[in-house]
C-alpha positions, 0 to 999 in steps of 0.5 A: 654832386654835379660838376656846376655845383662843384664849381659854384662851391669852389669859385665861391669860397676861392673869392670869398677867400680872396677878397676876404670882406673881414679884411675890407671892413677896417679900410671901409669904415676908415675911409667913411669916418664920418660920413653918415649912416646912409652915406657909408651904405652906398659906398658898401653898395656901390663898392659891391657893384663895382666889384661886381661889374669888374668880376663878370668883365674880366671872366667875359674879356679877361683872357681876350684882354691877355691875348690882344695886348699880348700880356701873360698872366703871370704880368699881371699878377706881377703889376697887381702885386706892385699896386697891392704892395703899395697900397699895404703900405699906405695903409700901414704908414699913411703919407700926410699927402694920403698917397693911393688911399684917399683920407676920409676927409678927400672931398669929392673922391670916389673911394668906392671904386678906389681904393674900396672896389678895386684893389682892395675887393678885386684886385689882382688874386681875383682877376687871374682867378676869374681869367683862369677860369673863363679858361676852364669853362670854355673848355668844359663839354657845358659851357654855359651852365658853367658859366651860369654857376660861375656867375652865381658863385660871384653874385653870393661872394659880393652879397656876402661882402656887402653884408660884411660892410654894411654890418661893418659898425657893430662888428667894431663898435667896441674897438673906437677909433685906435682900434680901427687904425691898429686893425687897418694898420696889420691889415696893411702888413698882409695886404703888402705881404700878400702883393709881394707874394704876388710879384714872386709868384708872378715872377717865377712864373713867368721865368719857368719857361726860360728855366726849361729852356736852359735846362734842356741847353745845359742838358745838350 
């Protein structure tokens, strides 16, 4: 198996792991309760092409974003975590005032890129593995066709999320409305938990070095 191949297969089922289209499915059809059927079809493709144009800025920009701002990833990861925490919550307990997540009935509010596209699509696990992985092409002796693979891997993981949002009914048709609040509502407990594994990953992170340093000042 050749290395791009390798690294198709692997950055596909890192995303399709992180974003996780099944998790999205609940959210989507909430906020397009009724909406019409064509209607919720672009909000899936629209999302979809948000989350794709998000996906190639940060593995072009990704890491000169870091260094021009001076912000280590292990921020934001930290940052992604407090954004997605919050939205787990909101989506766990809905404030009457509707808080991050836009209701279904928010007029004229984009829902497709927030909160559909970003966080709930790509939100902080997809940026810092996409920057990580800008990183690692530019290090690799074909550069290129890497980054060819690179960019398929993201083109199936959001054909494979679209296709999970615009097939969204029949996956929940027998659930009806209640099921559909209970699974946003235990989807929201994972998206909150995942944010807050995110800060302490994050933190740790960005603590390891200070711990090296007290480490070898204790040492001496």
């Amino acid at each position: 198996m050749t290395p791009a191949i390798t690294l198709f297969i692997s950055l596909f089922t890192t995303l399709v792991a992180i974003i996780n289209p099944l998790e999205a499915i609940p959210v989507y059809l909430g906020l397009t309760d009724g909406k019409t059927d064509s209607e919720q079809r672009r909000v899936a493709r629209q999302a979809c092409i948000y989350a794709l144009l998000l996906s190639f800025f940060f593995l072009l920009f990704g890491t000169l974003l870091l260094r021009l701002f001076e912000v280590p990833l292990s921020m934001v990861r930290v940052v992604g975590g407090v954004i997605l925490t919050r939205v787990g919550f909101d989506l766990f307990n809905p404030p009457p005032s509707g808080g991050i997540i836009p209701r279904a009935d928010a007029g004229d509010t984009d829902i497709a890129f927030v909160p559909l596209a970003m966080p709930i699509m790509f939100g902080p696990g997809a940026i810092a593995t996409l920057i990580s992985m800008a990183s690692t092409i530019r290090q690799s002796p074909g550069e290129m066709l890497h980054f060819l693979a690179a960019s398929a891997a993201i083109f199936a993981c959001m054909g494979v999320t679209y296709l999970s949002l615009v097939y969204a009914k029949p996956i929940l048709r027998k659930i009806g409305k209640q099921g559909i609040d209970a699974a946003t509502r235990i989807v929201g407990f994972f998206v909150a938990a995942m944010g807050m594994g995110l800060i302490f990953n994050g933190t740790v992170e960005f603590l390891e070095p200070y711990r090296q340093v007290a480490k070898i000042a204790t040492g001496a």
